[in-house]
ROKE-793890 format. One record per residue (C-alpha): residue number from 1; x, y, z; residue in three letters. Coordinates in steps of 0.02 Angstrom, whole numbers. Layout:
<nodes>
NUM/X/Y/Z/ALA
...
</nodes>
This chain:
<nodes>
1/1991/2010/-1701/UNK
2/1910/1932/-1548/UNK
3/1836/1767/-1551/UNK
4/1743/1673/-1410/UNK
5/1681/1508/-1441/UNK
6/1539/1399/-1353/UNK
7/1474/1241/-1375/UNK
8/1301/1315/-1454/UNK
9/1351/1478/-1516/UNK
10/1507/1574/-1596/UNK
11/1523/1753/-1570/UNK
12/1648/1856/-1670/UNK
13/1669/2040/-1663/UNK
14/1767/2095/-1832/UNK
15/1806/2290/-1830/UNK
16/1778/2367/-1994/UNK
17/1811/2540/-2090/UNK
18/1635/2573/-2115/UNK
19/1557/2473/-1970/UNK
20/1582/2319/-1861/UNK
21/1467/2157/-1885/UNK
22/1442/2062/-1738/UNK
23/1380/1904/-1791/UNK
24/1302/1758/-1677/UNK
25/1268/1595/-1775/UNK
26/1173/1438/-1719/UNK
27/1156/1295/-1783/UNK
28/992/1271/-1915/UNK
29/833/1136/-1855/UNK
30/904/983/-1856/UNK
31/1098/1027/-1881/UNK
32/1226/1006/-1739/UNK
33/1321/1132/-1668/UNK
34/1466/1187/-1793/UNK
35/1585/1173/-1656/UNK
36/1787/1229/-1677/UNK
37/1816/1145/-1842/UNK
38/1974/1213/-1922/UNK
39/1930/1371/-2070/UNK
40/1902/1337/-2244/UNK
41/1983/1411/-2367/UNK
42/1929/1611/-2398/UNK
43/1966/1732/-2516/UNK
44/2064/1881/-2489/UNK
45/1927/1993/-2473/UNK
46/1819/1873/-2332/UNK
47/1836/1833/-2153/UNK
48/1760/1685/-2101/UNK
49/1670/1632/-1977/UNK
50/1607/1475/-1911/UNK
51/1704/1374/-2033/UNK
52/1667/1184/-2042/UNK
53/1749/1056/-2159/UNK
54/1643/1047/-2330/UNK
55/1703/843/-2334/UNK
56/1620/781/-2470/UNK
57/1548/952/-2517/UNK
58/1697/1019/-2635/UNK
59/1702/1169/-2727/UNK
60/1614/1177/-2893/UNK
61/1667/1240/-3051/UNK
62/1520/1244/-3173/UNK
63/1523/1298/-3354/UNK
64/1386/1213/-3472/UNK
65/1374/1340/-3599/UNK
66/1492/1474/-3648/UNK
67/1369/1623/-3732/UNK
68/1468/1752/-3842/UNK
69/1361/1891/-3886/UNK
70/1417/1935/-4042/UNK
71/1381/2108/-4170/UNK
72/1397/2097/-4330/UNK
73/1405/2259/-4462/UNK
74/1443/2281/-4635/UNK
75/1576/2412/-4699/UNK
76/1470/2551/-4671/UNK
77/1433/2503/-4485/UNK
78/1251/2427/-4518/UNK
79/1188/2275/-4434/UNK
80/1177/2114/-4524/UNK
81/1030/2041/-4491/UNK
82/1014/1873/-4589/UNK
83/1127/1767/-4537/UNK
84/1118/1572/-4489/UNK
85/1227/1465/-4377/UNK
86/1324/1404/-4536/UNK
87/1388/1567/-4549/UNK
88/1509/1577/-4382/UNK
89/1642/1475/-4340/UNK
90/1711/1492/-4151/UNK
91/1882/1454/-4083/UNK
92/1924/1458/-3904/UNK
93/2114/1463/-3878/UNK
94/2118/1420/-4074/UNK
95/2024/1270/-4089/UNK
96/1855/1262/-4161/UNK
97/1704/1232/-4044/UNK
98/1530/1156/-4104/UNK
99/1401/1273/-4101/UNK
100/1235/1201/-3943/UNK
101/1162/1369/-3952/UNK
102/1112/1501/-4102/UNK
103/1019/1648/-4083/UNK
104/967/1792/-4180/UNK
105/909/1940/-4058/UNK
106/821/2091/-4118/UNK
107/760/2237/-4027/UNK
108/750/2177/-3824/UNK
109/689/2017/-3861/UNK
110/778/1871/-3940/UNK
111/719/1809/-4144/UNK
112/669/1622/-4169/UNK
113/810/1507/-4103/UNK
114/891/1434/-4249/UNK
115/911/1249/-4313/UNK
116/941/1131/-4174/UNK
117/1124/1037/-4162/UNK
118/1138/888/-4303/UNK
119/1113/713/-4219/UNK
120/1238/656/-4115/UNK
121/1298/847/-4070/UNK
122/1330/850/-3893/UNK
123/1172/980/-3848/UNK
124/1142/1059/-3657/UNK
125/967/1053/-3590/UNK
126/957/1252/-3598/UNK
127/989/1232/-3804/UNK
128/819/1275/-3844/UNK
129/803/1427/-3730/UNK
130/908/1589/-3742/UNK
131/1040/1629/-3596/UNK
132/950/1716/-3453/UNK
133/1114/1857/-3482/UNK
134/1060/1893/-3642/UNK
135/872/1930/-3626/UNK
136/924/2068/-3479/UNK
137/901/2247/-3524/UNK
138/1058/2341/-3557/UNK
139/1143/2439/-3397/UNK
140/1260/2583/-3447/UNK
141/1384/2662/-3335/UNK
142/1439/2827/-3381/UNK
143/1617/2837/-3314/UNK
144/1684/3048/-3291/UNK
145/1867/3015/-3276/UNK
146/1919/3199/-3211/UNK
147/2100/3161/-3218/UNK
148/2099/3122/-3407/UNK
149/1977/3248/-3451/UNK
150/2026/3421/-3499/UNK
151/1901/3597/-3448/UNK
152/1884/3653/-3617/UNK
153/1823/3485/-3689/UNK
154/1658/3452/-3549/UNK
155/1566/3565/-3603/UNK
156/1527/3520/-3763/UNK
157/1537/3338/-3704/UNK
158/1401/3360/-3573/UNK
159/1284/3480/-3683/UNK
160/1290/3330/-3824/UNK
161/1267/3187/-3698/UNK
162/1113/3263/-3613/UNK
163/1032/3320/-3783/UNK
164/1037/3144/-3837/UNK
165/979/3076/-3692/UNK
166/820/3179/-3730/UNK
167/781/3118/-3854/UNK
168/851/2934/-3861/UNK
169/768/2896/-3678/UNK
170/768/2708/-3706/UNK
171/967/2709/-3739/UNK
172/977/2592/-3596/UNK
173/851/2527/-3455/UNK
174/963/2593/-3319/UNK
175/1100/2715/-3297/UNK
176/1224/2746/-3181/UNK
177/1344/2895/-3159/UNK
178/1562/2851/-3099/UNK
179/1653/2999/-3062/UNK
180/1866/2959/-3045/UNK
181/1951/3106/-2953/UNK
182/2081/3037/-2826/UNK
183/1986/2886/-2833/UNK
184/1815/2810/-2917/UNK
185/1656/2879/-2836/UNK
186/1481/2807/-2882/UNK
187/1398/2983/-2920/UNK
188/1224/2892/-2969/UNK
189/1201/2713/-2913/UNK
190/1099/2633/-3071/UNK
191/919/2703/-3100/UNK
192/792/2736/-3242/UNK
193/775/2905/-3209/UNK
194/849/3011/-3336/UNK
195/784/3163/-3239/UNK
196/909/3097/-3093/UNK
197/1036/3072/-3221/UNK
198/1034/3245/-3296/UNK
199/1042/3307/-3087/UNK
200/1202/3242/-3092/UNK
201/1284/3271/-3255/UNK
202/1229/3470/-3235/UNK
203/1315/3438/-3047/UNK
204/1485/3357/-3117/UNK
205/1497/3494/-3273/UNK
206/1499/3622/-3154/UNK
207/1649/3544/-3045/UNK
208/1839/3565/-3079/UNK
209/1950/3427/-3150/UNK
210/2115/3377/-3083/UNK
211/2174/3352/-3245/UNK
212/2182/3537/-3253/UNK
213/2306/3579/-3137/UNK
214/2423/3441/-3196/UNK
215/2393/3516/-3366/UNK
216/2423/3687/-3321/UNK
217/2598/3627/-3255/UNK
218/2642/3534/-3423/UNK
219/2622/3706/-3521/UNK
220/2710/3800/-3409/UNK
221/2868/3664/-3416/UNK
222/2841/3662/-3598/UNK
223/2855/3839/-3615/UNK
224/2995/3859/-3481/UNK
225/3084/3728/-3593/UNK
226/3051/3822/-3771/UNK
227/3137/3974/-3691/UNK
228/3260/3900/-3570/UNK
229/3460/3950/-3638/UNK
230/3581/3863/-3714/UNK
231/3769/3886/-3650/UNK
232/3927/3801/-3722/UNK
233/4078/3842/-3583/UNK
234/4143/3993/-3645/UNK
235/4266/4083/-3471/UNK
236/4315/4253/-3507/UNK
237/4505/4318/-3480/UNK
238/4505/4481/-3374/UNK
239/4659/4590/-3355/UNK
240/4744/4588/-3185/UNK
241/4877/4703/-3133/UNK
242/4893/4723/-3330/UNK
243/4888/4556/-3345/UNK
244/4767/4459/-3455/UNK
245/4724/4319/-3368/UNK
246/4600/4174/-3399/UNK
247/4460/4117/-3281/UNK
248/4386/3928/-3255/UNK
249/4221/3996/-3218/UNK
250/4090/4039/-3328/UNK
251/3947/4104/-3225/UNK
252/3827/4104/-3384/UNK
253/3871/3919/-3426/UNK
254/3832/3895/-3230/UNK
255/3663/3965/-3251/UNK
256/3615/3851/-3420/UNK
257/3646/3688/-3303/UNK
258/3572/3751/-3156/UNK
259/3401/3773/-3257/UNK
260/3441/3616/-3346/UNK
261/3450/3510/-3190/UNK
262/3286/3606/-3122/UNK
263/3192/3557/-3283/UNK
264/3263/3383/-3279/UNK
265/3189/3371/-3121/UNK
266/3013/3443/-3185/UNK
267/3021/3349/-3305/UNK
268/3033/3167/-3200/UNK
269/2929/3221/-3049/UNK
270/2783/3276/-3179/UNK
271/2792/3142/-3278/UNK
272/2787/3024/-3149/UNK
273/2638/3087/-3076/UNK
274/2554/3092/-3263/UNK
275/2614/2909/-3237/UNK
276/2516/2880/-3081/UNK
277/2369/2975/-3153/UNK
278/2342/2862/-3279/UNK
279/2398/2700/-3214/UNK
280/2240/2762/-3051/UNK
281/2124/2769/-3202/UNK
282/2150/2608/-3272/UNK
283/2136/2507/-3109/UNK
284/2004/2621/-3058/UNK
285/1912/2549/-3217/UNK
286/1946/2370/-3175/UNK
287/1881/2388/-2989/UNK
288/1724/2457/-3055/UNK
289/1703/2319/-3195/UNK
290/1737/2182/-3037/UNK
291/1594/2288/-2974/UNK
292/1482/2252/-3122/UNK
293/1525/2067/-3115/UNK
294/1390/2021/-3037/UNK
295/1259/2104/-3112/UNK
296/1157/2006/-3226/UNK
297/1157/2036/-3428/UNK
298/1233/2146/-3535/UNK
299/1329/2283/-3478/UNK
300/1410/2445/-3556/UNK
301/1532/2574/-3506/UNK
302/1534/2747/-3598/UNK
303/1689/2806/-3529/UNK
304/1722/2995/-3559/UNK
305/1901/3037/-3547/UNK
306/2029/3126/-3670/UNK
307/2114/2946/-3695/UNK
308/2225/2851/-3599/UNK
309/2434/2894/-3643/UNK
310/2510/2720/-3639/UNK
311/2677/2806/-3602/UNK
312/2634/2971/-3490/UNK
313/2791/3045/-3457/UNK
314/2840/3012/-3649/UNK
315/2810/3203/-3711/UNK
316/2885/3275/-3560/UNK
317/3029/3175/-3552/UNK
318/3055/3195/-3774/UNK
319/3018/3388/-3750/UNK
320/3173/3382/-3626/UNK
321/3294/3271/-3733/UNK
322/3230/3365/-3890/UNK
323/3300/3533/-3779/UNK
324/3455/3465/-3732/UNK
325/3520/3312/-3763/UNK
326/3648/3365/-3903/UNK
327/3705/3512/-3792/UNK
328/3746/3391/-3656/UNK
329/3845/3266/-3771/UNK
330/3949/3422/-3808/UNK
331/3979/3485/-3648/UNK
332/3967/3335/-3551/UNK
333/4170/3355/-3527/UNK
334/4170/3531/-3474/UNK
335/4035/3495/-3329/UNK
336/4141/3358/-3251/UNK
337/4291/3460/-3257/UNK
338/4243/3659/-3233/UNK
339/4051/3659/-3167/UNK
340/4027/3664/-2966/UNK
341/3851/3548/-3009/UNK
342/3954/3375/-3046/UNK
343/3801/3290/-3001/UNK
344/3721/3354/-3161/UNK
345/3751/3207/-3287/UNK
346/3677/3100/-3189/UNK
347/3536/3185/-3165/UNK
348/3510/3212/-3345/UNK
349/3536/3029/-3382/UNK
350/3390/2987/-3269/UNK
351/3290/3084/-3392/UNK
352/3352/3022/-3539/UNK
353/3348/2828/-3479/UNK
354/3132/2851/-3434/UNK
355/3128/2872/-3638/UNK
356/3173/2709/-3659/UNK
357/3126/2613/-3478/UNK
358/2973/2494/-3484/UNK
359/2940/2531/-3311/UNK
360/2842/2698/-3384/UNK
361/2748/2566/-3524/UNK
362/2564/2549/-3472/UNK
363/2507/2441/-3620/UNK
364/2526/2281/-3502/UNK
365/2385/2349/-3380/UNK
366/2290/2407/-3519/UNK
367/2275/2235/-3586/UNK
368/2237/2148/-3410/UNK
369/2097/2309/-3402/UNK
370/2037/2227/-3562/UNK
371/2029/2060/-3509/UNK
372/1954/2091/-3350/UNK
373/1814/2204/-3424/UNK
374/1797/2026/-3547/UNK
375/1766/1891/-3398/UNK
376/1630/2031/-3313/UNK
377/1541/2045/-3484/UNK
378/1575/2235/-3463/UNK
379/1588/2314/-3670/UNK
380/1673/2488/-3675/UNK
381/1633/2633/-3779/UNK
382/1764/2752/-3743/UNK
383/1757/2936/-3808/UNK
384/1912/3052/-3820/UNK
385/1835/3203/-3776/UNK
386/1969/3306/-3860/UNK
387/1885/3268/-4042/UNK
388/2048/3296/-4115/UNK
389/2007/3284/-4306/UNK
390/2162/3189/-4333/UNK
391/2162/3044/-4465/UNK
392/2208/2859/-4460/UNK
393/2301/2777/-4318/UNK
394/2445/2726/-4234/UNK
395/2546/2582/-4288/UNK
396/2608/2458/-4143/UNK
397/2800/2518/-4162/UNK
398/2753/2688/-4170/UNK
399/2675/2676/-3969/UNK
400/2824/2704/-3870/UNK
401/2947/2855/-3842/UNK
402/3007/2954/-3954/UNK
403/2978/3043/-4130/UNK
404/2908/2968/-4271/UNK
405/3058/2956/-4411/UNK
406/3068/2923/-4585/UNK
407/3176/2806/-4660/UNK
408/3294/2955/-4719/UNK
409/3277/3018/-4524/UNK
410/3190/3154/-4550/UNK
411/3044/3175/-4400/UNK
412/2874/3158/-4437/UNK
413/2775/3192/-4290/UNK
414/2824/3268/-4141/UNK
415/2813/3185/-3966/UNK
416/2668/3264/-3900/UNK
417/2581/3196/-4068/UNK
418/2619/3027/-4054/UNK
419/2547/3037/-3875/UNK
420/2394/3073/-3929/UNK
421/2391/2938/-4041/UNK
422/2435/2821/-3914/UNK
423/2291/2883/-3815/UNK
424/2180/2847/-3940/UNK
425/2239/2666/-3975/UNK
426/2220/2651/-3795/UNK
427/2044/2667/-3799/UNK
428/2021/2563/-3972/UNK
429/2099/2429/-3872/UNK
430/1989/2439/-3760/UNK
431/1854/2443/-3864/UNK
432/1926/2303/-4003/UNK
433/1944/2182/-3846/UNK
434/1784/2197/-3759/UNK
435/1652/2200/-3933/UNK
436/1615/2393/-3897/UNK
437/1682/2531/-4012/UNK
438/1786/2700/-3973/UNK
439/1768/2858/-4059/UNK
440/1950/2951/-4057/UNK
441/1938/3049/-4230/UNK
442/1788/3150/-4194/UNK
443/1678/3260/-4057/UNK
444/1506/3185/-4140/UNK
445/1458/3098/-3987/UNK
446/1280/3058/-4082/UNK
447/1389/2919/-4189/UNK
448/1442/2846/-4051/UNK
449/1280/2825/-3953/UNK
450/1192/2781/-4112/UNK
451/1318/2621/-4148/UNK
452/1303/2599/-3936/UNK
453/1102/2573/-3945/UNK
454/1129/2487/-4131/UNK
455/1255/2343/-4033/UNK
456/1139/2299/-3912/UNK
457/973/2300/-3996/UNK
458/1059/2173/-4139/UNK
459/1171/2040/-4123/UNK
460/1177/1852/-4102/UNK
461/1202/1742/-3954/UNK
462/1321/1600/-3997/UNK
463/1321/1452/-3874/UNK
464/1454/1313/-3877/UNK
465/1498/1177/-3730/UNK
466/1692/1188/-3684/UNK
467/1805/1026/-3679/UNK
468/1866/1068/-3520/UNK
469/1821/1121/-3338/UNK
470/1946/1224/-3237/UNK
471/1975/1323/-3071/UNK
472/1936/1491/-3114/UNK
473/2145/1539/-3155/UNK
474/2141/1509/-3350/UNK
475/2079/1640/-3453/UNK
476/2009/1575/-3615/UNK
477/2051/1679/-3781/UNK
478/1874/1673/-3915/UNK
479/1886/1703/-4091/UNK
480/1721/1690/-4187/UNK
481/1743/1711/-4399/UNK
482/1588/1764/-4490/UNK
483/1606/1669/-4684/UNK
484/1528/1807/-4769/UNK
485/1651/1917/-4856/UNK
486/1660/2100/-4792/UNK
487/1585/2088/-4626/UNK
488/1639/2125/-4464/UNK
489/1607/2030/-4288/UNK
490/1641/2126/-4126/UNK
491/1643/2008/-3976/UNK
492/1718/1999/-3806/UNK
493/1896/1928/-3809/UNK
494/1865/1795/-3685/UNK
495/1817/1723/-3515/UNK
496/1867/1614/-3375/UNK
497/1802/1504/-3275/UNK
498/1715/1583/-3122/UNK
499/1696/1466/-2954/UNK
500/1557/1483/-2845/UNK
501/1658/1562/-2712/UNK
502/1690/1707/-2832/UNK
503/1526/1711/-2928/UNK
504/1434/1725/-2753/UNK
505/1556/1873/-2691/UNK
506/1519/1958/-2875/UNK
507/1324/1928/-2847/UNK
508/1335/1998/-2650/UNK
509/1428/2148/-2697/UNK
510/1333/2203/-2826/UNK
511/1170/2190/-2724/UNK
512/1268/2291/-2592/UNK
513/1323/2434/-2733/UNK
514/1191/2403/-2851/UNK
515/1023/2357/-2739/UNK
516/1026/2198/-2888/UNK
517/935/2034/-2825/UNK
518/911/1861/-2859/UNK
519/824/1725/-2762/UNK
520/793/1551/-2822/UNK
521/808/1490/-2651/UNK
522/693/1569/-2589/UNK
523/808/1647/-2440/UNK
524/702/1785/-2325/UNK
525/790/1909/-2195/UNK
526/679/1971/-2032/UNK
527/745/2091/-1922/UNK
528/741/2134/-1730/UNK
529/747/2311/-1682/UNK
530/905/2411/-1676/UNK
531/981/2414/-1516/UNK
532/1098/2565/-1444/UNK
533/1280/2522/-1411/UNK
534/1392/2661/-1389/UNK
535/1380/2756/-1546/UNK
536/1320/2613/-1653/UNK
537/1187/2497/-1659/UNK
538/1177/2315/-1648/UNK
539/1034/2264/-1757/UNK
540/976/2068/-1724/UNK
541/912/1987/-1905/UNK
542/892/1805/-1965/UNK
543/908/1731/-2147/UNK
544/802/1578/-2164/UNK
545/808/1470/-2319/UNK
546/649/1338/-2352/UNK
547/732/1181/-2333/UNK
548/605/1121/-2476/UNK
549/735/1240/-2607/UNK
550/911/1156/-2521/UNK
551/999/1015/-2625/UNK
552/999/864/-2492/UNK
553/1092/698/-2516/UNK
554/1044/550/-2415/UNK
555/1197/480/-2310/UNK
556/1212/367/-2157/UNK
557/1033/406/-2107/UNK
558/1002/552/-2134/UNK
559/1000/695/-2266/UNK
560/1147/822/-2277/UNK
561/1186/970/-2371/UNK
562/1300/1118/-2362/UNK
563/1250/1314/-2387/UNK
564/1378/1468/-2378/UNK
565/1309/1616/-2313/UNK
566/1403/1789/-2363/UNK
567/1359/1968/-2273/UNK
568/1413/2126/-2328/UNK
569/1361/2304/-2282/UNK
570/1374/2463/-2384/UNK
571/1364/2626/-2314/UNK
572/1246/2746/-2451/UNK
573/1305/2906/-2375/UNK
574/1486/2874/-2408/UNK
575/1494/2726/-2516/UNK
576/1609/2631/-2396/UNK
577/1601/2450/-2399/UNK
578/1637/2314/-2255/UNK
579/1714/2155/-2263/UNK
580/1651/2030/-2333/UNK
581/1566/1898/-2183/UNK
582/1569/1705/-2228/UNK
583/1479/1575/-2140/UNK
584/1513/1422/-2177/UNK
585/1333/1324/-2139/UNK
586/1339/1122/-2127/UNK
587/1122/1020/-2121/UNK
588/1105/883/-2063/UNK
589/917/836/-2038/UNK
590/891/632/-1952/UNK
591/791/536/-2068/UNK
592/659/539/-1931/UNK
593/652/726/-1941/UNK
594/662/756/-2113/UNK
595/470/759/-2159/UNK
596/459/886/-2032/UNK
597/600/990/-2115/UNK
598/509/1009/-2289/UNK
599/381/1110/-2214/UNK
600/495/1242/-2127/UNK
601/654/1345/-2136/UNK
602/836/1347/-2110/UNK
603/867/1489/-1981/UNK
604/1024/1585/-1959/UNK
605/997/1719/-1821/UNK
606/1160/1862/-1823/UNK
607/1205/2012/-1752/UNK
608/1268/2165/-1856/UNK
609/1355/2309/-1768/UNK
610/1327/2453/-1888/UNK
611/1359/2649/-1851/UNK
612/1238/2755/-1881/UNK
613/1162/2828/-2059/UNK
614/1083/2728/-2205/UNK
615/1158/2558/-2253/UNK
616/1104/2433/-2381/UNK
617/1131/2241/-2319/UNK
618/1171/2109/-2432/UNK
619/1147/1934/-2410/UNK
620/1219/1804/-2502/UNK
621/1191/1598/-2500/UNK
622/1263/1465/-2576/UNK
623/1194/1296/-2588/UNK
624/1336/1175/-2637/UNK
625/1259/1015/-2716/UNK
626/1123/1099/-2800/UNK
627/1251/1235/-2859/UNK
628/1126/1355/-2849/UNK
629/1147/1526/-2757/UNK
630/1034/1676/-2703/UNK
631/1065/1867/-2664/UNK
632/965/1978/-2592/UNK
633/966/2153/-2500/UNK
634/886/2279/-2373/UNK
635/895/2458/-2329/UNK
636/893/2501/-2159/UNK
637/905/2680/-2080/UNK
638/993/2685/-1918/UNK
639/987/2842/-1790/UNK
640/819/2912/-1875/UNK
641/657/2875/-1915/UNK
642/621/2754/-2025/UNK
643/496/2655/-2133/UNK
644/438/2507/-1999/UNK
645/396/2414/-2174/UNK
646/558/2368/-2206/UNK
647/592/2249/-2065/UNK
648/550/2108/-2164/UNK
649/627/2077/-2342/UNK
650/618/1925/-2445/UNK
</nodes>
């Protein structure tokens, strides 16, 4: 990076992946000239620029009202409908909160509120309306996850998912498609469309899956393994010079360990890279629910997969030991002292120690998948595609390697089955932890979709003021009880405390990815025309702000406050992102002035260096004392024509 600094101005020229962004900031009407104050604090994923001290301006961490959406169903899966706020009873980290808020929503739009607190119950001033969040329409992201997914199974996936889609066309008020290959793509970006969403589910049917080939080399190891020989060192006496004379060497016995030691070696490589496979899904999944973060209301994810293995390499590596591993305790002996491959036992030990290593265990990222898609407000409905048939589930000691025994020893399950159970209790973890549901047991993907659109047309919105504030590190744990016998509640399994820093990077990126928008203060971008360098551009813009929306506080005459700007750029050809920009934007407006100031606008004028092809710019601003921040977005179209229109967005 390259920084050069003036008394009125700073310049910084940032190189970037996707493009560079030059940007020049001055100082607003009436604020001096930020100067070379020492850099805030930034996130990992910002760079900032034009940093000033915040003083008295410190970071806020707001929570007023916790909302838990909550479903509730019967034992047949219906909605219960007729419930009051007497009838839940919430714990955060296992102590019981009192109840601010009570809702009852039906349909899109939320019931009557219910009774107000007793007297004396601490109440917010939003008790008597419902959570903007929960009033949103839903947003579904349908998430293709090609290395999970097997060919045979998409058909039949895809044919069911577009036929109900027909005829269920209100299922959700957008839709976006997520394709995972080597790494998440964003096939659709969210639209209500379904005639754009059917484009691009009859595009990704059509298209290959990874999970193919890696599949196609599992059989072929599993057959080479069924068939693979069996020798116990057996050396055959030949006569010599009439003679009969016994040889050390048993070239058959040779042979069984060489192809031992190659299949070991299958059998580790493979697995590991069903390892990796999986373990890309899963944080695949959790970039794409920080994604969602900021996107207002209630989101879904109807992720289509054949399940996620908690232990990947598990069938492999008990296919191998099943094979051999009472061979090798028998000739162990004769390898080290006859065989030419003395290397061998250990070789075979690295197999049979990945059996029982935790460093193959993915149930620890699963669960931090869970709780991430919890703080986002992101519910999964995860399909196995496979539709196995198979009844009941898993139990917890039954998820790692290994067969399933009896108590007399006899096996009950092979490997490969209890695989597939752990991929299904996977996905019901997912599910459990986030409110959604998973369907594992059967290929009806109607049910699913049916219980999907049932969730978030019915449930209640439970409000309740925390006793504590908090920096954003602590995740809170939720339990809410419903005191009607046989009834269910599906909920999210908790939050944490989001700061402004990382609520305004959420809100920016997803107005970058998403095209989403919100602007309580009132914050306007104009743009210059695009200017040639090189092989770029250098397009001039300026974000005002009204001062009349900006939280001032009156301080040795005259009135301060303290906004942070954020810039980011997405590329919609490729989907590449920039860095995050932060300015860090001190006002100070003399008391003489500040009449003056009401009636006009903050003005930050900056440079962005951008190659060329169609970009969407995000802008977002933070205003510190009101704790109030904005997002909003432009598309701009650089090295063709363009709509002159969209020079000005507000």
């Amino acid at each position: 990076m390259r920084a050069e600094f003036s008394t009125t101005s700073l310049l910084v020229i940032l190189a970037l992946g996707l493009c560079a962004v030059t940007a020049a900031q001055a100082p607003p009407s009436g604020a001096p000239p930020p100067g070379e104050a020492p850099p805030s604090e930034e996130s990992p994923s910002e760079e900032s620029a034009g940093s000033s001290p915040l003083g008295s301006f410190s970071e806020v961490v707001s929570v007023h009202v916790v909302s838990v959406e909550v479903v509730v169903t019967d034992k047949a899966g219906r909605p219960v409908k007729d419930l009051t706020r007497d009838d839940f009873r919430v714990y955060e980290d296992g102590e019981p909160m009192t109840l601010t808020n009570f809702f009852a929503v039906e349909g899109r739009r939320p019931g009557a509120p219910g009774p107000m607190p007793a007297p004396g119950a601490a109440a917010p001033e939003t008790a008597g309306e419902l959570p903007e969040e929960t009033t949103q329409e839903l947003q579904l992201v349908i998430v293709i996850d090609n290395l999970q997914i097997r060919p045979e199974n998409r058909k039949n996936l895809f044919d069911q998912l577009r036929a109900y889609l027909r005829e269920n066309g209100d299922l959700a008020s957008r839709i976006s498609v997520a394709v995972m290959n080597s790494n998440l793509h964003i096939a659709l970006p969210f639209v209500d469309d379904l005639d754009r969403v059917f484009e691009v589910l009859d595009e990704q049917q059509k298209k290959t899956s990874y999970q193919a080939l890696v599949d196609g080399e599992r059989r072929m190891t599993m057959s080479r393994l069924l068939n693979a020989s069996i020798r116990r060192y057996a050396p055959r006496s030949t006569f010599v010079q009439g003679q009969l004379v016994e040889s050390s060497s048993d070239p058959e016995f040779e042979d069984a360990i060489r192809v031992a030691i190659e299949m070991a070696d299958n059998v580790r490589s493979l697995g590991e890279r069903r390892y990796q496979m999986t373990r890309a899904s899963i944080q695949a999944l959790g970039s794409l629910c920080e994604t969602l973060g900021g996107l207002p209301g209630r989101k879904a994810l109807l992720y289509l997969s054949d399940g996620l293995p908690q232990r990947p390499a598990d069938s492999l590596v008990e296919a191998w030991i099943g094979k051999y591993d009472g061979w090798f305790a028998e000739v162990e002996g004769d390898i080290r002292q006859f065989s030419e491959q003395r290397d061998a036992p250990a070789r075979f030990r690295e197999v049979l120690t990945m059996g029982i290593s935790n460093n193959w265990d993915l149930n620890h990222e699963l669960e931090e998948l869970a709780e991430l898609a919890s703080v986002n407000r992101v519910t999964f409905y995860p399909i196995s595609a496979a539709g196995r048939g198979t009844t009941g589930v898993v139990s917890a000691e039954h998820t790692g390697s290994g067969n399933v025994r009896s108590s007399g020893g006899s096996v009950l399950r092979p490997a490969a089955t209890v695989e597939s159970f752990t991929r299904d209790s996977s996905l019901m973890l997912l599910a459990e932890d986030t409110g959604g549901i998973a369907l594992v047991q059967s290929a009806n993907l109607d049910h699913l979709l049916d219980r999907m659109r049932q969730d978030f047309q019915s449930f209640y919105s439970l409000g309740y003021s925390p006793p504590h504030g908090g920096d954003g590190a602590d995740f809170h744990r939720i339990k809410v009880e419903v005191l009607r016998d046989g009834l269910e509640a599906r909920h999210v399994e908790g939050y944490r405390n989001k700061s402004w820093r990382k609520s305004l990077g959420e809100l920016t990126l997803a107005a970058a990815l998403y095209g989403v928008e919100s602007n309580p203060l009132g914050v306007r971008v104009d743009r210059g025309e695009p200017s040639p360098d090189g092989k770029n551009f250098v397009v001039p813009i300026q974000v005002m702000i009204p001062f009349e929306l900006i939280r001032m506080v009156h301080q040795d005459k005259s009135y301060n406050a303290q906004l942070t700007l954020l810039v980011l750029v997405s590329d919609e050809d490729d989907g590449g992102l920039s860095k995050t920009r932060r300015f860090d934007l001190p006002i100070k407006i003399p008391d003489a002035r500040v009449l003056e100031a009401m009636v006009q606008v903050a003005t930050y004028p900056l440079e962005l260096k951008m190659n060329r092809g169609r970009k969407r710019i995000a802008i977002g601003v933070h205003d510190h004392l009101g704790n109030e921040s904005s997002v909003i977005r432009y598309e701009i179209v650089l090295g063709e024509d363009e709509d002159p229109g969209k020079r000005s967005r507000s």
